[in-house]
C-alpha positions as CSV (number, residue, x, y, z in Angstrom):
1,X,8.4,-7.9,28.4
2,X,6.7,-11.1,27.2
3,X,4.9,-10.8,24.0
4,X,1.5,-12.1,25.8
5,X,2.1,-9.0,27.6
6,X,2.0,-6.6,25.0
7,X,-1.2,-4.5,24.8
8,X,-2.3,-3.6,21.5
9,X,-2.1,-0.8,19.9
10,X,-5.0,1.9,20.6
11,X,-7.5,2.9,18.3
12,X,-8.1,6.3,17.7
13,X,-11.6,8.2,16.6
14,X,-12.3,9.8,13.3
15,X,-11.6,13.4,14.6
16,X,-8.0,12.6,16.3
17,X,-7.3,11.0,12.8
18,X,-8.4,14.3,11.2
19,X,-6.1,16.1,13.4
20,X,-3.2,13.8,12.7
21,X,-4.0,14.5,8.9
22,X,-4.1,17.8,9.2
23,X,-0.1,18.0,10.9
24,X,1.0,15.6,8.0
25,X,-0.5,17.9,5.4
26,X,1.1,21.1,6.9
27,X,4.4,19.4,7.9
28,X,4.7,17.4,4.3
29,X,3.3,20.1,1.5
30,X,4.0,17.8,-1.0
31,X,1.7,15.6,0.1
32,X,-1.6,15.7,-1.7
33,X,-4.6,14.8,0.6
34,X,-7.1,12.0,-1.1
35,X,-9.6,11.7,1.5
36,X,-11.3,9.3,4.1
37,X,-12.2,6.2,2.7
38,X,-13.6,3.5,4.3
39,X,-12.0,-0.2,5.3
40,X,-14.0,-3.5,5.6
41,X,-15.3,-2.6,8.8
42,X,-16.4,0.8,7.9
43,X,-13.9,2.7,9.9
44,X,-11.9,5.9,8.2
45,X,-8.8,5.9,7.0
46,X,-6.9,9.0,5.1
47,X,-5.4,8.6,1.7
48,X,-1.9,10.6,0.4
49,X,-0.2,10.9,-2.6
50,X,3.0,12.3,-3.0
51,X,4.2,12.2,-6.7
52,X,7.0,13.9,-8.5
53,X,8.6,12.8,-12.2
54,X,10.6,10.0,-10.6
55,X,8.6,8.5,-8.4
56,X,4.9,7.3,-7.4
57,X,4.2,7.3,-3.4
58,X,0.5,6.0,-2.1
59,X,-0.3,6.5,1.6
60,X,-2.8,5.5,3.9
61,X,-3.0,6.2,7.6
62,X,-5.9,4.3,9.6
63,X,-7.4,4.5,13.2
64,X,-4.4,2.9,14.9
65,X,-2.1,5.6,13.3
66,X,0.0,3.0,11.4
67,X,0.6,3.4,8.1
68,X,0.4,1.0,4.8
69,X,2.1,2.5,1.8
70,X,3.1,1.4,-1.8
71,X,6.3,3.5,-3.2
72,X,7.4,3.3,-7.1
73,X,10.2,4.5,-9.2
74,X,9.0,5.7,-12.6
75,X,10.4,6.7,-16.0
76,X,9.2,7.2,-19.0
77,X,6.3,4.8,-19.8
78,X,7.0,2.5,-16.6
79,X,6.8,1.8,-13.1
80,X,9.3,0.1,-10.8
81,X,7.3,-1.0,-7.5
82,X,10.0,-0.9,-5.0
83,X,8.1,-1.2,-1.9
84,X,4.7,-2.5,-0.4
85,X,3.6,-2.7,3.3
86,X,0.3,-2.8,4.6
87,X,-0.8,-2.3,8.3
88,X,-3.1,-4.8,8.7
89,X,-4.9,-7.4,6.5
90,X,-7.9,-8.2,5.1
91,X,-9.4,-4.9,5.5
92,X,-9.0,-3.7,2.4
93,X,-5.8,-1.7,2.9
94,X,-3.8,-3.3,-0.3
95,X,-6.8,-3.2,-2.6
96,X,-7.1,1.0,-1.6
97,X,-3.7,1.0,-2.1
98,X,-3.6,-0.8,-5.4
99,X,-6.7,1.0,-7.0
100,X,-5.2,4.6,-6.7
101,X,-1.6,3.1,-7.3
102,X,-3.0,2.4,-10.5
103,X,-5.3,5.2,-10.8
104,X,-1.9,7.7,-10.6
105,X,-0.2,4.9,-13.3
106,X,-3.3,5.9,-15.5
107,X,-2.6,10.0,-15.1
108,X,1.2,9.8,-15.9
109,X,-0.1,7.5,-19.2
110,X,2.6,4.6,-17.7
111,X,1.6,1.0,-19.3
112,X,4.2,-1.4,-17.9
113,X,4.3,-2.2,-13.7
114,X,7.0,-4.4,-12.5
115,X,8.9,-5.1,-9.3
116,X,10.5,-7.6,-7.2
117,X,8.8,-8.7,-3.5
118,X,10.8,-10.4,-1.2
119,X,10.0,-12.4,2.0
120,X,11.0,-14.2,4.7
121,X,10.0,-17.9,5.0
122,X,6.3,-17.8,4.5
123,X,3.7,-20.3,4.9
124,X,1.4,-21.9,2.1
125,X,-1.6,-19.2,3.1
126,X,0.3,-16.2,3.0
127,X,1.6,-17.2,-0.6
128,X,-1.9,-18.1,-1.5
129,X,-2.9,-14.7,0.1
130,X,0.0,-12.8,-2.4
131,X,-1.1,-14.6,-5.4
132,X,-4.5,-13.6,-5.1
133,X,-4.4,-10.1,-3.9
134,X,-2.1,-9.5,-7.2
135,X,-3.9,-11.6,-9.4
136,X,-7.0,-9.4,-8.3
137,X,-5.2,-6.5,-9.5
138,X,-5.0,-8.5,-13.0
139,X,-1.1,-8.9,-12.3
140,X,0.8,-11.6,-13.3
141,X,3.3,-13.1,-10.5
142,X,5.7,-15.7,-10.4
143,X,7.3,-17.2,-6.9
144,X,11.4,-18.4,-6.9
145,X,11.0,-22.2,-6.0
146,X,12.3,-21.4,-2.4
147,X,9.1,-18.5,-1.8
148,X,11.6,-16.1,-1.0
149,X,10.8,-13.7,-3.8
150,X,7.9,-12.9,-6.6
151,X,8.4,-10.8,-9.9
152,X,5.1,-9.0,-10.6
153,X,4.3,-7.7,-14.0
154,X,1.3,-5.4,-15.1
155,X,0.6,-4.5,-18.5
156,X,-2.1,-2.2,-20.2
């Protein structure tokens, strides 16, 4: 199949997405449901936190039933971000993300975030797009001189 070909993926309504969120939440009791919060275009998407003493996980499930989620290790008074993906962008998905990322950093009284992102040859806007979206988030990042990887570092 040609990737012209390919049909995108079907959106779903609010009610099948409350349905889905209700079989996460009795198939994953450790799972804490957030919510529905709204994305750029005012459609829902659910919020889940699933947090233990080692690690931080944010998730968020939208209308096409894809999933963005941020996962960190944690110890003591620190964070290790270990993994970021986000569904789609520029709808808001990474700033949600982010906000309650932090938000959860704030209840287990952790001051220091840090982690290492790496990539795949990207081009000048997508860096441009990283850099901001962190810098937003009053990180501080620093790109390899081949683009390949950042360092972020967050400090309260």
């Amino acid at each position: 199949m040609s990737l012209f070909n390919k049909k995108s993926p079907k959106m779903k309504s609010e009610s099948q997405l409350m349905k889905e969120v209700e079989k996460i939440i009795s198939e994953n009791p450790e799972k804490k449901y957030c919510g529905f919060f709204k994305d750029k275009e005012r459609k829902s998407v659910a919020l889940f936190v699933n947090q233990d003493e080692s690690k931080i996980e944010i998730t968020l499930l939208d209308l096409y039933m894809e999933y963005s989620q941020i996962c960190a290790e944690i110890s003591e008074n620190k964070a290790i971000i270990k993994s970021l993906s986000i569904s789609l962008i520029n709808m808001g998905y990474g700033s949600l993300l982010m906000r309650e990322f932090l938000y959860q950093c704030k209840i287990h009284a952790i001051t220091d975030i840090e982690g290492e992102l790496y990539f795949n040859k990207l081009k000048n806007e997508d860096l441009l797009r990283i850099d901001h979206f962190f810098k937003k988030h009053e990180f501080e990042i620093q790109f390899d001189t081949k683009n390949t990887k950042a360092i972020i570092q967050w400090s309260e």
